[in-house]
C-alpha positions as CSV (number, residue, x, y, z in Angstrom):
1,X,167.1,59.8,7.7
2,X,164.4,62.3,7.9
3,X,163.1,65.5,6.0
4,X,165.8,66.4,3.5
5,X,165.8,70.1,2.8
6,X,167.9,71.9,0.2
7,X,170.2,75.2,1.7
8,X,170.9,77.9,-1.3
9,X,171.8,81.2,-1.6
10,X,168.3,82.3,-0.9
11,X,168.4,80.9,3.0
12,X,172.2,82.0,3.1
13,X,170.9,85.9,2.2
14,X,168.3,85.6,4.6
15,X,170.8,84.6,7.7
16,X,172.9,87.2,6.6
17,X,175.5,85.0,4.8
18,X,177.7,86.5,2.1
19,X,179.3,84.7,-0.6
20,X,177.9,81.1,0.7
21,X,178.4,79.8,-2.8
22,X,182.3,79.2,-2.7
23,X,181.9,76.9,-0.5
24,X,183.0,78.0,3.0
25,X,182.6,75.1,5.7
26,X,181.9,77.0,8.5
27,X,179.6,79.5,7.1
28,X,177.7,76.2,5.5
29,X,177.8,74.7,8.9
30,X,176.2,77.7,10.6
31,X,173.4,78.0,8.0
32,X,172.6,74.4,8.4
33,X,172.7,75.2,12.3
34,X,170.2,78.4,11.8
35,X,167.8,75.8,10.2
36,X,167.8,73.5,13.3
37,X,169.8,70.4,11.1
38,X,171.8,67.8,12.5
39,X,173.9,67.1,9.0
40,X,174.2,68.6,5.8
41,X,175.5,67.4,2.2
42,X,177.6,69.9,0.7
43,X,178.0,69.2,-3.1
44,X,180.3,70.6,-5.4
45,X,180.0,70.3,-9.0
46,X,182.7,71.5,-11.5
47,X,181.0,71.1,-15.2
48,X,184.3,72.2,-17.0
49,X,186.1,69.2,-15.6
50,X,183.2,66.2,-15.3
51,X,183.0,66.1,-11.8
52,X,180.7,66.2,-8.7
53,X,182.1,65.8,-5.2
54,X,179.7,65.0,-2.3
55,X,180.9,65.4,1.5
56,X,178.0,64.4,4.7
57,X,179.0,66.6,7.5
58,X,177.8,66.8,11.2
59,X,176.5,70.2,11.6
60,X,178.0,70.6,15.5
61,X,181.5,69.9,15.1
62,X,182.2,69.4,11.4
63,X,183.1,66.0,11.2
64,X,183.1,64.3,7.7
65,X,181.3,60.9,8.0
66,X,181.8,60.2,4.5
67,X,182.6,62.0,1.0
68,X,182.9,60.5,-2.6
69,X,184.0,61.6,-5.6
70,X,182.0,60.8,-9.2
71,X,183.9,61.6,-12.4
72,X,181.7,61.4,-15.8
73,X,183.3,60.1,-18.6
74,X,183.7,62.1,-21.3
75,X,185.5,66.0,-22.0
76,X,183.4,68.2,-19.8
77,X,181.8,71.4,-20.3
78,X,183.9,74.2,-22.4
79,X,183.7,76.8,-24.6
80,X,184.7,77.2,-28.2
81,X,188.1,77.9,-26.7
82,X,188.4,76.1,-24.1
83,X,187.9,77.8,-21.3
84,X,184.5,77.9,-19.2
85,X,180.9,77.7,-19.9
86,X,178.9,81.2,-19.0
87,X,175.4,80.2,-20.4
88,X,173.0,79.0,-17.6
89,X,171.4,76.8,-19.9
90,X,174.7,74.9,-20.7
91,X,175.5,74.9,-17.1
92,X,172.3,73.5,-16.0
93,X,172.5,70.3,-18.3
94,X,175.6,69.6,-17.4
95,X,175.3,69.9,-13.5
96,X,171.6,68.3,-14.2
97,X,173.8,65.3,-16.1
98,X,176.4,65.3,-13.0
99,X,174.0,65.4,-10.4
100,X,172.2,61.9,-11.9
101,X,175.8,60.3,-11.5
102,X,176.2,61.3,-8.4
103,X,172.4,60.0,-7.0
104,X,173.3,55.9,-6.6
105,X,177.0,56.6,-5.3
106,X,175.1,58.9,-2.8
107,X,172.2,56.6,-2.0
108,X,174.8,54.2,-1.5
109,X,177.1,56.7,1.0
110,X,174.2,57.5,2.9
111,X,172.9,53.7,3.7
112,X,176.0,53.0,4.8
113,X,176.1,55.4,7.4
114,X,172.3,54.1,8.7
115,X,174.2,50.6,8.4
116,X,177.1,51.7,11.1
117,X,175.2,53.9,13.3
């Protein structure tokens, strides 16, 4: 499919994008277009609930080619009471732990779409 880059909140502050991590299409979409990039994979991981959403999006028009959905088994990442995880550390295993889920289910999305184009 090509060069794979990754887009963060580094490139987003340097095209003058505020706030690009919650997740705002359009704003993803233009920062992918600043770069020159035909598609972009926006993931979302939520470590509190064991779960990593991935969605392959033309840049120009938005259109969702293909998505999925991997849930780990297993209670996800809390605190002692419950609620959610502050410590990077913690965060970073767990997304690190979501992240290999998602990998084959992704591999296997994005083959797929070579397959039917």
């Amino acid at each position: 499919m090509g060069t794979l880059i990754q887009l963060g909140d580094l490139e987003a502050d340097m095209a003058g994008i505020k706030g690009y991590y919650r997740r705002d299409g359009s704003e993803v979409r233009a920062l992918a277009a600043s770069r020159h990039l035909d598609y972009v994979v926006v993931l979302a991981y939520e470590p509190v609930d064991n779960t990593v959403e991935a969605l392959f999006l033309d840049v120009r028009n938005g259109y969702p080619y293909g998505s999925i959905e991997v849930v780990r088994e297993g209670r996800g990442v809390r605190n002692f009471w419950g609620g959610p995880v502050r410590k990077p550390q913690r965060l970073n295993r767990a997304t690190y732990r979501l992240a290999k889920s998602l990998k084959p289910e992704l591999d296997q999305m994005v083959e797929g779409l070579l397959v039917t184009q």
